[in-house]
Every structure is written in C-alpha cells, then in structure tokens.
C-alpha positions in Angstrom: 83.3 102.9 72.7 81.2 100.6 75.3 82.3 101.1 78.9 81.2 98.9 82.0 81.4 100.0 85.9 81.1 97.5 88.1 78.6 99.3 90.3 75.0 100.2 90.5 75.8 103.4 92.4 74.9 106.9 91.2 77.5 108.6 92.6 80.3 106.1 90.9 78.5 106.2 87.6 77.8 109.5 87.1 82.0 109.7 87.7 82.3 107.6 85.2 79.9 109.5 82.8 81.7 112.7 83.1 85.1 111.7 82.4 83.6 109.0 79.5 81.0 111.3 78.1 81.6 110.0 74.5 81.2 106.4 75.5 78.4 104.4 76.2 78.5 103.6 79.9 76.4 100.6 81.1 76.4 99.8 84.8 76.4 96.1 86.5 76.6 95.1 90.0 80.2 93.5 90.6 81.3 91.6 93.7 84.5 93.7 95.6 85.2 90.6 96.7 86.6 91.9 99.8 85.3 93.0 103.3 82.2 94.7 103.2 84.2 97.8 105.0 87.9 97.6 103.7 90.4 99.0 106.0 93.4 99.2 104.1 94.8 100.6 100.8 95.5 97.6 99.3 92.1 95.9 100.1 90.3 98.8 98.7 92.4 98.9 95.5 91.7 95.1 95.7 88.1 95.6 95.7 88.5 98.3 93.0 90.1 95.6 90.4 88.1 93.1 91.3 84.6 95.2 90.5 86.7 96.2 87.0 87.6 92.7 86.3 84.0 91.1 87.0 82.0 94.1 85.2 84.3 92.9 82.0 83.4 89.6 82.0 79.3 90.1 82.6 79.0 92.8 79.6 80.2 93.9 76.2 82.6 96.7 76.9 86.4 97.5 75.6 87.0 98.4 79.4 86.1 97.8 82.5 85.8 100.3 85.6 86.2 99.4 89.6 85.5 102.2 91.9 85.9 101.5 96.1 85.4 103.2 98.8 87.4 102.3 102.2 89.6 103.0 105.0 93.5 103.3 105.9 95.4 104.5 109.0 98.2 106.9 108.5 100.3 106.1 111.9 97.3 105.5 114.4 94.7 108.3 112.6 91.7 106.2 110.5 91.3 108.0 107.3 89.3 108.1 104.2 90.5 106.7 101.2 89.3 105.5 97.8 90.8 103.5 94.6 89.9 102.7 91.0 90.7 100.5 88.2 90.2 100.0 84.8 90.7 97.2 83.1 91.0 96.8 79.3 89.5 93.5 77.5 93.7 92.4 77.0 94.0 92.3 80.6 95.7 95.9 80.7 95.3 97.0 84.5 95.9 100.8 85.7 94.5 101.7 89.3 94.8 105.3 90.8 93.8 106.6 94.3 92.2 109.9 95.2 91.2 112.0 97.8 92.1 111.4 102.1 90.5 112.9 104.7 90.8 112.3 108.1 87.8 110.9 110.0 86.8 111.7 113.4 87.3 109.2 116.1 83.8 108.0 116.2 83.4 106.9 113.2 86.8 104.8 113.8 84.6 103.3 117.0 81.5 102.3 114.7 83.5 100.9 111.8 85.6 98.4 114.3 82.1 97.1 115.0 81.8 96.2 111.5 79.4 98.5 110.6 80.0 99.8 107.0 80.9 103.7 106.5 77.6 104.4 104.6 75.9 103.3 107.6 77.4 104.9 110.1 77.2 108.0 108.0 73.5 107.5 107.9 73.5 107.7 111.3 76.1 110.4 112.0 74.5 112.6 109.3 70.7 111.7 109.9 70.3 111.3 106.1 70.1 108.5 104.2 71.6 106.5 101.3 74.6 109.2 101.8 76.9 106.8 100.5 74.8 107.2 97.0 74.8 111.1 97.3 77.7 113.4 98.9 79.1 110.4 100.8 81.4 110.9 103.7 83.9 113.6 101.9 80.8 114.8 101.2 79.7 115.6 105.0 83.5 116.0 106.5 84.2 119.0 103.9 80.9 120.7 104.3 79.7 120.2 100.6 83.1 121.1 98.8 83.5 117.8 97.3 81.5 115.0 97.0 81.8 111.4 96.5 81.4 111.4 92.9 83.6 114.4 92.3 86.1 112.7 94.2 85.6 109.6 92.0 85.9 111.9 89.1 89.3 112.4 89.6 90.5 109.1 90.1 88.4 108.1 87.2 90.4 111.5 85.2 93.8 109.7 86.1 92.4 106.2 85.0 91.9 107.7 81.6 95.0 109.3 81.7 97.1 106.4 82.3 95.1 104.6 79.8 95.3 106.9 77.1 99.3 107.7 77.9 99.6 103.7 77.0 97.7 103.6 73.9 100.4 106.2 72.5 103.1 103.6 73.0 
C-alpha cells in the first residue's frame, strides 16, 4: 500500500511511518489552505483535510494523510490543539483530533501578532526548527510527549476509523 502526507515535516512523517510501517509512505508539500497560524478547531481540521486532499491528487497513493497544528480557546484560555485526516482515493474522509494543552499567556500575546507558534516557540525556547522536533507539547510537558508522538495518535485513530470502515 502507497501512502501520501501532505507535509515535508519530520515530525508528521515519522507519525505517519509508525502507524503505517507496512506501507510505503512518500511525503509532498500540500497547501493547508488556511491561515498560516489557525486559531480554531475547525480551521485546523480544515487545514488538516485540505493537506490530505491535495497530497492525493499530486502522488500515486490509495490514501491520503493531513496533519495540522493550531490553536483553539476553551472559554477565554488559548490552547493547543491538533487535527488529522485521511482521505481515501473514493473520496472517503475520517479526521480525528489529539492532544490540548494549555498555553501560557505569552504565547497568546505573540500569536495575535500573527506570528506563527513555531516561531514564537523558537523564540520562547531559544532553539530552533522546534516545530520539526519536540514542538510546543514538546516544551510545555517537559519532554513527555512530543509533536510526533502526539501526531501518532491521531494518526492511530485515523487508521482506526479507516480500517473499522473497510469491515463494513
């Protein structure tokens, strides 16, 4: 089986790797489509489907994989969040959210400048290309998860709702 993600980044495609791992993954840049830093869940899962969907149509795969990072406010807190889709070459569309975790107020003040979260977490973090690496769950859990194992499992439940509809 031939898989795409619509992403060149190693955290999202080694994700994709360790829940495919009998499939030949192949990676491609994809448009989101969408605000450079979503704030909402349904722009992120927007973004997510719309990676999936353009990944499918520039390579040779039986499905297509979205990953996004963004943002979302539970009452008037800013939290992470993050969304996934896969899309089947029939048009088939499952999308699954993972991990929260609330973000400190300064990084709520950089983002409303429109400044993306990788950046500011460059900054915040003094490291670079952190959105590549542990990402912000990464830094704001001190190392217990990171961003690809956090893409991991909405990449497992992807699968999972996938597979569950191929027995029916």
């Amino acid at each position: 089986m031939n898989v795409v993600i619509g992403s060149k980044n190693p955290a999202k495609i080694a994700a994709v790797k360790d829940v495919f791992t009998e499939a030949a993954v192949t990676a491609r840049d994809a448009p989101s489509l969408i605000s450079d830093q979503p704030f909402s869940d349904v722009e992120t899962r927007q973004g997510a489907v719309n990676r999936a969907s353009h990944s499918l149509k520039v390579a040779s795969a039986a499905i297509g994989i979205g990953l996004e990072g963004g943002v979302m406010y539970v009452d008037d807190e800013l939290y992470l969040c993050n969304w996934g889709a896969l899309i089947t070459r029939d048009k088939a569309i499952f999308t699954a959210s993972g991990a929260r975790i609330l973000l400190p107020a300064g990084i709520e003040c950089e983002l409303k400048k429109e400044i993306e979260l990788g950046d500011v977490m460059d900054a915040h973090a003094r490291r670079r290309d952190v959105r590549k690496k542990e990402g912000a769950i990464g830094i704001f859990t001190n190392d217990h998860i990171s961003r690809k194992e956090m893409f991991v499992h909405v990449v497992r439940m992807l699968r999972g709702q996938w597979e569950y509809a191929q027995k029916k």
